[in-house]
C-alpha positions in Angstrom: -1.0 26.0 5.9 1.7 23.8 4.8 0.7 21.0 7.8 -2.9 21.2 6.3 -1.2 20.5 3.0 0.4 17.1 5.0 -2.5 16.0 6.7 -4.2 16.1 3.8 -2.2 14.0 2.1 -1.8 11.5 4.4 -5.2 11.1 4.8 -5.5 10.4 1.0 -3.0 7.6 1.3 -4.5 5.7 4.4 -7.7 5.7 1.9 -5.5 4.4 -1.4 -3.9 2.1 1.2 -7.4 1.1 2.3 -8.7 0.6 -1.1 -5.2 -1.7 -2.1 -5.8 -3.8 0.8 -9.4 -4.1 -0.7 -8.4 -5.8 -4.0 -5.8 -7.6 -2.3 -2.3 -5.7 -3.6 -0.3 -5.9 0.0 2.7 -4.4 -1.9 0.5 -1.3 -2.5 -1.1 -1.1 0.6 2.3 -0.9 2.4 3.9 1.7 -0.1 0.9 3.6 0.2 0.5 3.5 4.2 4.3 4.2 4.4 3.9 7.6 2.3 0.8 7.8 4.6 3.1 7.9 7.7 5.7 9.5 6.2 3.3 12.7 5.3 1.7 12.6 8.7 5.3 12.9 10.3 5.9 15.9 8.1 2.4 17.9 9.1 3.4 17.2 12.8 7.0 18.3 11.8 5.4 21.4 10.3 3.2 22.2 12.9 6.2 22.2 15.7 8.5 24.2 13.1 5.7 26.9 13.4 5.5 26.6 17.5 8.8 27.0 17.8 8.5 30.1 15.7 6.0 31.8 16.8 7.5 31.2 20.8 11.1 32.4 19.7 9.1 35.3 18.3 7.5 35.9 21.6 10.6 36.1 23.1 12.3 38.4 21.3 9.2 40.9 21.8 9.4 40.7 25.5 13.0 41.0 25.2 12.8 44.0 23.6 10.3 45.2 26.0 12.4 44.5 28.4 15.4 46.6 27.1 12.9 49.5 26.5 12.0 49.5 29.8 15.4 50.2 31.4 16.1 53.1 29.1 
């Protein structure tokens, strides 16, 4: 959810940054395709936060499946 959230976003600001470069405001353009990057670094940071999760959380299942299974 929260990468969505960050995609999202960037995407918004490579179109503002688009439309700054359009009427000719570099400064804009380059704020706004910064934030850009900046939110697309936080989806993909969001994204691996929730891989990481999800395998840790696979790995304490089969540990305890493994425990189970000596008792």
């Amino acid at each position: 959810m929260t990468e969505r959230v960050w995609i999202i976003l960037a995407g918004a600001m490579v179109f503002v940054s688009g439309t700054f470069v359009w009427r000719n405001n570099m400064s804009g353009a380059f704020v706004t395709a910064t934030l850009g990057a900046v939110a697309w670094f936080l989806s993909y940071r969001a994204q691996m936060r929730a891989k990481l999760a999800a395998a840790e959380e696979e790995s304490n299942e089969q540990e305890a499946d493994e425990e189970s299974d000596e008792n």
